[in-house]
TORMI-605118 format. One line per field, with one value per residue: residue number from 1; residue in three letters; x, y, z of N, C-alpha, C, CB in turn. Coordinates in steps of 0.02 Angstrom, whole numbers, plus 50000, padded with zeros to 5 digits. Each point is the difference from the previous one (the first is absolute). Glycine has a CB too. Example, Ala and Ser with C-alpha at 12.3 -4.5 7.8 and 13.67 -1.06 7.14 Angstrom:
# TORMI-605118
n <- (1  2);
res <- (ALA  SER);
n.x <- (50660  50077);
n.y <- (49716  50112);
n.z <- (50390  49902);
ca.x <- (49955  50042);
ca.y <- (50059  50059);
ca.z <- (50000  50003);
c.x <- (50045  49961);
c.y <- (50060  50055);
c.z <- (50000  50037);
cb.x <- (49905  50059);
cb.y <- (49941  49968);
cb.z <- (50062  49892);
//
This chain:
# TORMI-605118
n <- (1  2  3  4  5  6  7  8  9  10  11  12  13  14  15  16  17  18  19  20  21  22  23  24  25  26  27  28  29  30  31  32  33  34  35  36  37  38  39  40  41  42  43  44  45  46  47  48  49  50  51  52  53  54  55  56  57  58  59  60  61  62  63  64  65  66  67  68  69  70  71  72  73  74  75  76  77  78  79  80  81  82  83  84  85  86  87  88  89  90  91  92  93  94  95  96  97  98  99  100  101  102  103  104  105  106  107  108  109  110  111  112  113  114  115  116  117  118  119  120  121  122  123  124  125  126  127  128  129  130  131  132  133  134  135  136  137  138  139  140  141  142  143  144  145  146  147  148  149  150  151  152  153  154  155  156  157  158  159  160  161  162  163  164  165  166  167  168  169  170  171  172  173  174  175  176  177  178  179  180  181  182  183  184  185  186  187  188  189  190  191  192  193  194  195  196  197  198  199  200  201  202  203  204  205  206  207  208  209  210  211  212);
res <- (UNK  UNK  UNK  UNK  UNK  UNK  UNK  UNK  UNK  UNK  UNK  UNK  UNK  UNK  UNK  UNK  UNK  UNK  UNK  UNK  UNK  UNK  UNK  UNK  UNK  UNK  UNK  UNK  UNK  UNK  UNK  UNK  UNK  UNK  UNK  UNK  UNK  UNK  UNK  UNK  UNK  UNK  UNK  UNK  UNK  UNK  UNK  UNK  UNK  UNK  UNK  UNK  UNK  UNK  UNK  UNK  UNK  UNK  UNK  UNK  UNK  UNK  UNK  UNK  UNK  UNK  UNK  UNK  UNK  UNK  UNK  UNK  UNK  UNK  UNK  UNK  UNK  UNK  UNK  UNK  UNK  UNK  UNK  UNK  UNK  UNK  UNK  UNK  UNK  UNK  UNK  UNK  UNK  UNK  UNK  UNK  UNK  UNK  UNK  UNK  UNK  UNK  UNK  UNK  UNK  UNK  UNK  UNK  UNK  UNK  UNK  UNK  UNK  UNK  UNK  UNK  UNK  UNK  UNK  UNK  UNK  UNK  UNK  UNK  UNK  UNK  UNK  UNK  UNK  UNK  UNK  UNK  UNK  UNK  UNK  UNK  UNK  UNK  UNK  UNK  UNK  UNK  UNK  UNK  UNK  UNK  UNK  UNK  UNK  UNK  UNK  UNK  UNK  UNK  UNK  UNK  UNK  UNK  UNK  UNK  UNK  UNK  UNK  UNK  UNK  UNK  UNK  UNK  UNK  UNK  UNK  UNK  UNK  UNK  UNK  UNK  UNK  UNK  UNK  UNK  UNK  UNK  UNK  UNK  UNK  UNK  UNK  UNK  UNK  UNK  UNK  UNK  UNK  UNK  UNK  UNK  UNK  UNK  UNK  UNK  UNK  UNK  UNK  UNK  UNK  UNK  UNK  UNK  UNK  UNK  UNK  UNK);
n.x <- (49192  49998  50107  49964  49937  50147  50088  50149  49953  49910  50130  50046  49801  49946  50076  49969  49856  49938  50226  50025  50101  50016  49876  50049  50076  49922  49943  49964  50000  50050  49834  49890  49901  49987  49919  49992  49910  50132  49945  49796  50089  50077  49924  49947  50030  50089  50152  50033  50139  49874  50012  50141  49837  50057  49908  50133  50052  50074  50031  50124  50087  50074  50031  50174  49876  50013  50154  49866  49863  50111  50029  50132  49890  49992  50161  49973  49830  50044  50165  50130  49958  50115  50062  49838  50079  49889  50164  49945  49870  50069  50089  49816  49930  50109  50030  49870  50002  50154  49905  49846  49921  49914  49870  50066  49856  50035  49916  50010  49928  49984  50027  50166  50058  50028  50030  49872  50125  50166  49958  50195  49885  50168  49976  50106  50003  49959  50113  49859  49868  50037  50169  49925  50057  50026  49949  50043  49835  50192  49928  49812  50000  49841  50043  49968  49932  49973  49924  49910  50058  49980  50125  50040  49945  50005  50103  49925  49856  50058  50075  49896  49925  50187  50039  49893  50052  50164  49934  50089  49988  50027  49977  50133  50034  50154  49964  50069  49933  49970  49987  49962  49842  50025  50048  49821  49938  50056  49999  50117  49941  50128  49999  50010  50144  50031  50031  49911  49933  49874  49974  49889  50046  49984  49906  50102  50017  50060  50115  49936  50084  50038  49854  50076);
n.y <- (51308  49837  50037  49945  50167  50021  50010  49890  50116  49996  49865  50114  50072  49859  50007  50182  49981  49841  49934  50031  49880  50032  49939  49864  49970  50102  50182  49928  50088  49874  49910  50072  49926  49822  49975  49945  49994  49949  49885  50021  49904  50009  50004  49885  50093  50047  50030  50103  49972  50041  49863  49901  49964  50089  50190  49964  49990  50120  49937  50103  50015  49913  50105  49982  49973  49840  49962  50013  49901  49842  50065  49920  49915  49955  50002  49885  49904  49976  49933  49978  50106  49959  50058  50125  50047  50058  50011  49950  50111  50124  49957  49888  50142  50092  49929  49991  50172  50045  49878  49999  49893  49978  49938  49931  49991  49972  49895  50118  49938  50164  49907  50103  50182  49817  50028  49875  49980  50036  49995  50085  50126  49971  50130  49907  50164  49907  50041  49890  50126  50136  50021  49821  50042  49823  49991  49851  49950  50002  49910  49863  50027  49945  49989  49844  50100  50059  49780  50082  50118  49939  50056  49918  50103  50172  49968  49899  50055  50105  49955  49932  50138  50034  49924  50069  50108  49939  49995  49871  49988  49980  50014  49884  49983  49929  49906  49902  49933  50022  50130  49855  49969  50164  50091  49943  50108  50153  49940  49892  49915  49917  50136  49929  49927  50002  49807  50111  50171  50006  50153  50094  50056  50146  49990  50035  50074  50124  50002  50124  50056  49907  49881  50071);
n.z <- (49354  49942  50071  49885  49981  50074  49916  50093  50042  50070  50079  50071  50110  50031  50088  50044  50085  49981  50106  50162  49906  50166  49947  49938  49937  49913  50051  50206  49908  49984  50158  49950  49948  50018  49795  50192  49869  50020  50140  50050  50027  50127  50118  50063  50115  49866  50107  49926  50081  50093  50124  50117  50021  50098  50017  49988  49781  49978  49906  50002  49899  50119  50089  49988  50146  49920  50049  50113  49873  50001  49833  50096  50072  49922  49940  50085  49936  49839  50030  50156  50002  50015  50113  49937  50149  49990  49870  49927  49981  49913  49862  49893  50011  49915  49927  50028  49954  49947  49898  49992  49992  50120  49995  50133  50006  50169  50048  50158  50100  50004  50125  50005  49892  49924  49872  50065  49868  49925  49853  49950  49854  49935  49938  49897  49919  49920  49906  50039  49973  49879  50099  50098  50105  50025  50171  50104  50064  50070  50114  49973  50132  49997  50151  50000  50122  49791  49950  49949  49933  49812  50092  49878  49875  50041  49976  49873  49947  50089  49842  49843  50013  50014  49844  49929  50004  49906  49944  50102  49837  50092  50115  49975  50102  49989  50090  50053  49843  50127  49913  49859  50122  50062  49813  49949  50118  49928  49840  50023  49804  50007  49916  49847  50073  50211  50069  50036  49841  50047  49902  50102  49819  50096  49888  49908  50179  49957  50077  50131  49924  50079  50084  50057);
ca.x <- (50066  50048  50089  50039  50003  50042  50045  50058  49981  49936  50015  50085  49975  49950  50048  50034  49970  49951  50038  50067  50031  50011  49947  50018  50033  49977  49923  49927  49934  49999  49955  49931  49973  50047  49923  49968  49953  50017  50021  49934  49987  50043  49990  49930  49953  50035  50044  50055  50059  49954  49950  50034  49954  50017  50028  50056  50056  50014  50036  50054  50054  50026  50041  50049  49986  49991  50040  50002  49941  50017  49992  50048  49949  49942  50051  50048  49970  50000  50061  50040  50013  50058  50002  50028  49989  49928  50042  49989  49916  49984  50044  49974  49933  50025  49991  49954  49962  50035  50001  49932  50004  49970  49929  49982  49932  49970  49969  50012  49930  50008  49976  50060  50013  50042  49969  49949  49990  50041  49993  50050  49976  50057  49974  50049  49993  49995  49988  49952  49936  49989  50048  49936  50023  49974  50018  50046  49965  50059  50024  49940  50008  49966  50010  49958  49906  49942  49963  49914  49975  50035  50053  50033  49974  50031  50064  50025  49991  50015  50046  49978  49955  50026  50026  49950  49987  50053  49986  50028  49969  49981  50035  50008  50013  49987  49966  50018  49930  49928  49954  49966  49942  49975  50029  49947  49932  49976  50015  50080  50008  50099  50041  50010  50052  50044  49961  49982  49986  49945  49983  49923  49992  49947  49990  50037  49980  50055  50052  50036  50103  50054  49962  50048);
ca.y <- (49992  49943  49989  49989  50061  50056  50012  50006  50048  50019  49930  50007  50057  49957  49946  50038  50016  49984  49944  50024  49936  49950  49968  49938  49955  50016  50041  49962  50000  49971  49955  50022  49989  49954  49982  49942  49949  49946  49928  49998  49915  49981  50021  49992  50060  50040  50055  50045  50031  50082  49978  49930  49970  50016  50053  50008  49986  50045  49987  50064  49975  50002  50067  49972  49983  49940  49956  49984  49969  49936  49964  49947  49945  49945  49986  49939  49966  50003  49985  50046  50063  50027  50040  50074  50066  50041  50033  49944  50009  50057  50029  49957  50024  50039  49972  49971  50035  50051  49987  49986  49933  49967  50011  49969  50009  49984  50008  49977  49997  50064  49956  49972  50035  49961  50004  49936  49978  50043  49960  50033  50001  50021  50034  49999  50000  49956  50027  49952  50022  50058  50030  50006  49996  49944  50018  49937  49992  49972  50017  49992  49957  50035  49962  49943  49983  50050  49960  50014  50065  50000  50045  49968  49998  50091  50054  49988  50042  50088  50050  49979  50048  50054  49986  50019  50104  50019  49954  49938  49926  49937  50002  49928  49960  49949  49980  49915  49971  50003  50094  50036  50005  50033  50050  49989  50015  50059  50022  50002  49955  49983  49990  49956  49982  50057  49972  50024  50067  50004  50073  49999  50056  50055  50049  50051  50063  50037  49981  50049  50028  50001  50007  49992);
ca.z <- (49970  50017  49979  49923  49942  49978  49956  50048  50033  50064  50049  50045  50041  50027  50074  50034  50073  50031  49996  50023  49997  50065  50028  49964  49958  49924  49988  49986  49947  49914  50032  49983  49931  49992  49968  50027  49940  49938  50029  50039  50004  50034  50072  50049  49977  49960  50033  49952  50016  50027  50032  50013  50037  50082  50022  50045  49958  49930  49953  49964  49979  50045  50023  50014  50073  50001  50049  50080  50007  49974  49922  49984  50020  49958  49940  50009  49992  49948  49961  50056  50007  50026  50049  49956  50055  49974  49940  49938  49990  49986  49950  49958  49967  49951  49933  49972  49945  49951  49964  49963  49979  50061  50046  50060  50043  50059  50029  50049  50051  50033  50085  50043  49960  49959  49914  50008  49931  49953  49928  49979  49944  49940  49938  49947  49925  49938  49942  49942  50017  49992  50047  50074  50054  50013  50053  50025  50094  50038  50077  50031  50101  50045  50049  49998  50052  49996  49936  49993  49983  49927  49984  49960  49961  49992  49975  49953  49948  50022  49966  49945  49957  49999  49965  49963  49991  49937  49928  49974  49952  50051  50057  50032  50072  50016  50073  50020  49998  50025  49996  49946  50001  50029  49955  49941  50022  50006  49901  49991  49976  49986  49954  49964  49972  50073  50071  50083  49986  49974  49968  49983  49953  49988  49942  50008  50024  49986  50049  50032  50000  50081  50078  50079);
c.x <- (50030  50052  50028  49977  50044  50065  50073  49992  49946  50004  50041  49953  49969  50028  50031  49946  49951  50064  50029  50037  50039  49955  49996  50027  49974  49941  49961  49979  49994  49959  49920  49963  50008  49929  50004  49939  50026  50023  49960  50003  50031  50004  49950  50015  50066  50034  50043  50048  49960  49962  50022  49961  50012  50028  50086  50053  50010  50040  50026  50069  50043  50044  50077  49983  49979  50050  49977  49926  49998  49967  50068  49985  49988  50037  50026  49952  49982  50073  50061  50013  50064  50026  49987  49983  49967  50051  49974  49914  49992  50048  49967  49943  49998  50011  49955  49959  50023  49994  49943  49977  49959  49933  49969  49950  49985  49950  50006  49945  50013  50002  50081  50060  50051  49977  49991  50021  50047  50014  50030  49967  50067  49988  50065  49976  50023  50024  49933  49924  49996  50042  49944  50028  49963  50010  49989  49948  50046  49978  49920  49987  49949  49976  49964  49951  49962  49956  49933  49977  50015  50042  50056  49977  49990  50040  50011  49982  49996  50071  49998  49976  50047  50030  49973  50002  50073  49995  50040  49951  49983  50026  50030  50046  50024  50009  50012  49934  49946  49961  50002  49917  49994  50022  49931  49934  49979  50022  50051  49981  50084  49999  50050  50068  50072  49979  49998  50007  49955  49972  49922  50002  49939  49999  50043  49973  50057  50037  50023  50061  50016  49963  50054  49960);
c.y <- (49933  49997  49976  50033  50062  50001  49996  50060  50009  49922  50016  50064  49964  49983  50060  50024  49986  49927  50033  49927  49976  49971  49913  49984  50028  50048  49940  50009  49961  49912  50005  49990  49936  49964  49938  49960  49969  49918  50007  49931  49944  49987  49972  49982  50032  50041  50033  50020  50040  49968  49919  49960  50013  50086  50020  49958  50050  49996  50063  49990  50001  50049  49977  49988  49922  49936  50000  49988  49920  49972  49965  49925  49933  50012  49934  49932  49962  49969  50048  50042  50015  50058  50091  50039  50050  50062  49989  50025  50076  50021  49936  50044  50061  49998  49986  50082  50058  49959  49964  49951  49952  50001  49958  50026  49946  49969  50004  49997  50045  49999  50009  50040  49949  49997  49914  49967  50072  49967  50067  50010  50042  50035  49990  50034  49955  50030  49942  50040  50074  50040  49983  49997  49935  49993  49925  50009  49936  49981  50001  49974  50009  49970  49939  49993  50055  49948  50019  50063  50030  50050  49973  50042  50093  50035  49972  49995  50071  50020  49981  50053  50060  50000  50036  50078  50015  50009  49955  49971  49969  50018  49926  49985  49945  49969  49944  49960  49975  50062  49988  49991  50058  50080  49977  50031  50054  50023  49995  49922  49993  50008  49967  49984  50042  49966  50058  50082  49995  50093  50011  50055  50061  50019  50035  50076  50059  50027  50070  50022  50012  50004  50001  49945);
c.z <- (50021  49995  49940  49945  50003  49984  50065  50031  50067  50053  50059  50042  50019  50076  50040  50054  50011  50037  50040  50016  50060  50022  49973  49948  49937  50038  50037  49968  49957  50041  50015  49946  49967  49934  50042  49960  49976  50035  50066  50037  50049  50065  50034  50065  49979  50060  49960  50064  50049  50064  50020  50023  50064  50014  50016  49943  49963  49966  49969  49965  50067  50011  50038  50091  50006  50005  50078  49983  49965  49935  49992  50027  49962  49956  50011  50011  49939  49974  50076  50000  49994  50056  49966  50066  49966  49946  49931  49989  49964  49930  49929  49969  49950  49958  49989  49956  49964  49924  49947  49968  50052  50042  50030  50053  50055  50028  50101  50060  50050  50093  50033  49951  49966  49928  50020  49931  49973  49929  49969  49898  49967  49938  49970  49939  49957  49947  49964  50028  49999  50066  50069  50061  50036  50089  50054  50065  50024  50065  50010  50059  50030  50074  50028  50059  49963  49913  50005  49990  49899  49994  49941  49914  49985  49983  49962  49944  50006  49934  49910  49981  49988  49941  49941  49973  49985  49959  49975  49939  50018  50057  50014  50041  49993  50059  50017  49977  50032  50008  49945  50001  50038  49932  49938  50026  50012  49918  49979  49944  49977  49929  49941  50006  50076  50060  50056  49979  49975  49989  49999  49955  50040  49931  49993  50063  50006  50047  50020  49997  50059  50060  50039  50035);
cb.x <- (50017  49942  50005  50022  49890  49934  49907  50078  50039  49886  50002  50151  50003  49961  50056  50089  50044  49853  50002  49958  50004  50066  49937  49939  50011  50029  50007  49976  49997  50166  50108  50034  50020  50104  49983  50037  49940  50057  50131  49927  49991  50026  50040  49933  49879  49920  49996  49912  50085  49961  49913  50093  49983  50047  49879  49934  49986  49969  49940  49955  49983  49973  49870  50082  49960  49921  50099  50101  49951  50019  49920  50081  49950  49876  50037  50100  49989  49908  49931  50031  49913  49993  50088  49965  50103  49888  50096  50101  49960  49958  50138  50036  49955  50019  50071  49995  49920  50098  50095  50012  50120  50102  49981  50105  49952  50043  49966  50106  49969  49931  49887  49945  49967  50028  50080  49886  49858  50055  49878  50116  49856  50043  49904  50043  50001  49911  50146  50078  49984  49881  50080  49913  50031  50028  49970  50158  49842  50080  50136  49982  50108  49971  50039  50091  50032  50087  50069  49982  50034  49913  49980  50002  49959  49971  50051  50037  49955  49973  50091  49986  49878  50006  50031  49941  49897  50040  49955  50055  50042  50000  49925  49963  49919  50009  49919  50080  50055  50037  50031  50115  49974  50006  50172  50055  50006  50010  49943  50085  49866  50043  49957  49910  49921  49989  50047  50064  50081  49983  50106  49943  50031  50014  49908  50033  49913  49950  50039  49936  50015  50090  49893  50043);
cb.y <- (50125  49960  49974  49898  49970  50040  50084  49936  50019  50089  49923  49973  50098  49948  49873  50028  50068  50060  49938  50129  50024  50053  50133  49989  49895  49872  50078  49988  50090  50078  49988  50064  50109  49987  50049  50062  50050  50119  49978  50075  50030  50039  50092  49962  50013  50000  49943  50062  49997  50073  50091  50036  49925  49851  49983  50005  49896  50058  49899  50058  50036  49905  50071  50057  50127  50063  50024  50077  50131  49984  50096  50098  50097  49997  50118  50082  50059  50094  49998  49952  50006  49955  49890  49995  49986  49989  49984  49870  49924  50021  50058  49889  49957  50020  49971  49867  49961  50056  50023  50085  50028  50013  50063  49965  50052  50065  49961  50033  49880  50045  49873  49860  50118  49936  50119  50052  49918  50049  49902  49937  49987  49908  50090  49897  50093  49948  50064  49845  49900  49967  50113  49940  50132  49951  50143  50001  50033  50069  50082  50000  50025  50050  50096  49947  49969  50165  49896  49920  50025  49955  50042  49873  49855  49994  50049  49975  49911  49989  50010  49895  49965  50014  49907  49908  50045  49969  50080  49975  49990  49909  50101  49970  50041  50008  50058  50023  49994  49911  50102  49983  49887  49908  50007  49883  49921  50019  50076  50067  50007  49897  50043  50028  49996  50133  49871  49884  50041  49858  49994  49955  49901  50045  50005  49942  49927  50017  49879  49970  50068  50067  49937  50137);
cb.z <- (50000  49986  50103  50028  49991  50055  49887  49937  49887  49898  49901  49894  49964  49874  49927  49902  50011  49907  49902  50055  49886  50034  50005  50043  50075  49901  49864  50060  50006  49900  50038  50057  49991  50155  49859  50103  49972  49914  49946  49912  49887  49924  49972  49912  50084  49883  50090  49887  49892  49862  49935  50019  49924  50014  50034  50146  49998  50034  49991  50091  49873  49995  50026  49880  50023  49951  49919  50084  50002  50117  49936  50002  50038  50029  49984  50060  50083  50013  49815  50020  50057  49898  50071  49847  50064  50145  50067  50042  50123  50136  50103  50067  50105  50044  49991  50111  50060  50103  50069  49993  49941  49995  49940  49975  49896  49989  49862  49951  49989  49877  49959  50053  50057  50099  49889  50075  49998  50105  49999  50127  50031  50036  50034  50045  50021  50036  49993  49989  50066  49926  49909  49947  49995  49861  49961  49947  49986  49943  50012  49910  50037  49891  50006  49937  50153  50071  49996  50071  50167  49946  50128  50102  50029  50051  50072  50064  49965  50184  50128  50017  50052  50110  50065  50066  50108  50022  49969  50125  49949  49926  50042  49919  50050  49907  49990  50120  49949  50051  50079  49930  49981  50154  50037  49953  50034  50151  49990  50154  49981  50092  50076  49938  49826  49952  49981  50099  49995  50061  49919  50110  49877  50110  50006  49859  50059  49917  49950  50049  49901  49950  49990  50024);
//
């Protein structure tokens, strides 16, 4: 059985008890299964979400215990945070997923229990494209002594394929011009007539209702 075949209904029992949402942000499951065949090309040596290359990494959705494992942190290596208290944090992450849509994913290093890497996946309804669902990669960071390991390039086709198994259209981003070579070098191309936005289409596929 594959998730984007079922019907709302049997979806909403699905999540209902294989999900418990104080746990995270979004269903891992829907991080499972990811089509990695389709961007093979991208990796070397090849890794996935499932399979990071290092025991002691893992990639997920993010949880709210992950303020005392420093994601506001490595946020701030990216842009300013600011002063948020773990209130603020907790009363953000609530919204985030009452209001669904959101899918912030992790990487963390289990060795010292910090988040290492993260990459924010936005979903939006459409009416254009046959009522589709399009969708945004925000808040890409990863922590800079863990180079060489292509993480970079992981959470940011982790959450993309994730994009994928929705059944986003597209996906896009935008970036400083010195990341559009490393964004081209996993399939993102710019965008005609839109500097520095750039997009990667998918096939049509068919679109899970209402995920978590």
């Amino acid at each position: 059985m594959h998730i984007s075949t079922l019907s709302e209904c049997d979806l909403r029992a699905f999540i209902a008890m294989t999900y418990d949402p104080r746990q995270y942000l979004f269903d891992p499951a829907l991080l499972k299964n990811l089509d990695w065949g389709s961007v093979k090309g991208y990796l070397s040596p090849p890794i996935t979400n499932e399979g990071p290359g290092e025991s002691w990494l893992v990639v997920r959705p993010l949880q709210i215990e992950d303020f005392d494992k420093g994601y506001l942190q490595i946020l701030t290596q990216l842009t300013a945070v600011g002063n948020v208290s773990r209130s603020d944090f907790e009363r953000q992450y609530w919204r985030m997923q009452q209001s669904g849509g959101y899918y912030i994913t992790v990487i963390e290093d289990t060795r010292n229990r910090k988040i290492i890497g993260a990459a924010t996946l936005v979903t939006e309804f459409k009416f254009i494209h046959n009522c589709a669902l399009r969708a945004r990669l925000e808040d890409v960071v990863v922590n800079n002594t863990y180079r060489g390991k292509q993480l970079g390039k992981l959470i940011v086709l982790t959450v993309s394929l994730l994009s994928k198994k929705l059944g986003c259209y597209k996906m896009s981003l935008d970036c400083r011009d010195p990341l559009i070579p490393f964004y081209k070098s996993i399939g993102y191309k710019l965008e005609p007539g839109n500097a520095n936005s750039m997009i990667v289409r998918f096939e049509e596929t068919p679109r899970i209702e209402n995920p978590s």
